[in-house]
Steps between C-alpha positions, in 0.01 A plus 500: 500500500414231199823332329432446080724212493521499130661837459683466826281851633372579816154768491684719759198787658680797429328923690403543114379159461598104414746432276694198355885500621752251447713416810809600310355866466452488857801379605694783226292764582565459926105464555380380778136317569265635703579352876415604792433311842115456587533758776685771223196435272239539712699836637428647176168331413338667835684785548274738269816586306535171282485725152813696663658207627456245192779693338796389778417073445280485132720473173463742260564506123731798630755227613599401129644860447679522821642162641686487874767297406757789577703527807396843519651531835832395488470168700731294312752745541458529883477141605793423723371134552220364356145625624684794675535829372705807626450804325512771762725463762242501807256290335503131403206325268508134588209293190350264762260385267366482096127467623306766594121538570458675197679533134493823470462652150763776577751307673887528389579153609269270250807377406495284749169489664362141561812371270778304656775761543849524627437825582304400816700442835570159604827508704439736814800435646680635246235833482530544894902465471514782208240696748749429783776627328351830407477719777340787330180314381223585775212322347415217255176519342352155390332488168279271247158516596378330844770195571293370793217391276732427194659250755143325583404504172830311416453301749147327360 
């Protein structure tokens, strides 16, 4: 990636090829850069299936026309406290994390993927009290990529 510092673009390498974006259309459209951890990229660069699997990390002009900026899932609505979400009543989705090995191109949360977000859990007292309290709720999934690494990588 090569910054024109004149016009404020960055030549962004786009499936169908390089273009120039401005960070502002990045930032309104919801697209992501191409990340992925070492180990994720060379997953897909040996795997024999790396024309498949380009598609799920590699931008694609495709993004402009359909941006993930939508809570297409109804997680505002369902947060009880923040980075804690009960929808259904037997199942709790606790946002550990707004890292993850890979940005996925089809991911409903780039809203707040590698952003600073309230929407991430910080007080787990307060998560395991609401848990406590709700008898009915007989698993908690934890979500946002792979926390364990996020955390190391934070760390550095």
């Amino acid at each position: 990636m090569k910054t024109d510092r004149t016009n404020r673009t960055e030549l962004i390498k786009f499936i169908e090829g390089t273009r120039a974006v401005a960070p502002s259309e990045l930032q309104a459209n919801s697209i992501t850069r191409y990340k992925v951890t070492e180990f994720y990229r060379e997953q897909i660069t040996n795997s024999g299936y790396r024309d498949q699997l380009k598609y799920i990390v590699e931008p694609s002009f495709e993004e402009f026309k359909s941006p993930g900026n939508l809570d297409t899932s109804g997680e505002h609505d369902n947060t009880i406290v923040p980075g804690f979400q009960h929808k259904y009543a037997e199942t709790g989705l606790l946002l550990v994390t707004d890292r993850c090995a890979s940005y996925c191109r089809y991911c409903f949360r780039k809203r707040i993927v590698g952003k600073d977000s309230e929407e991430i859990a910080t007080d787990f007292a307060q998560v395991a009290q609401y848990i406590g309290s709700h008898p009915e709720m007989t698993n908690v999934l934890l979500s946002g990529g792979r926390p364990i690494h996020a955390q190391h990588c934070q760390a550095r």
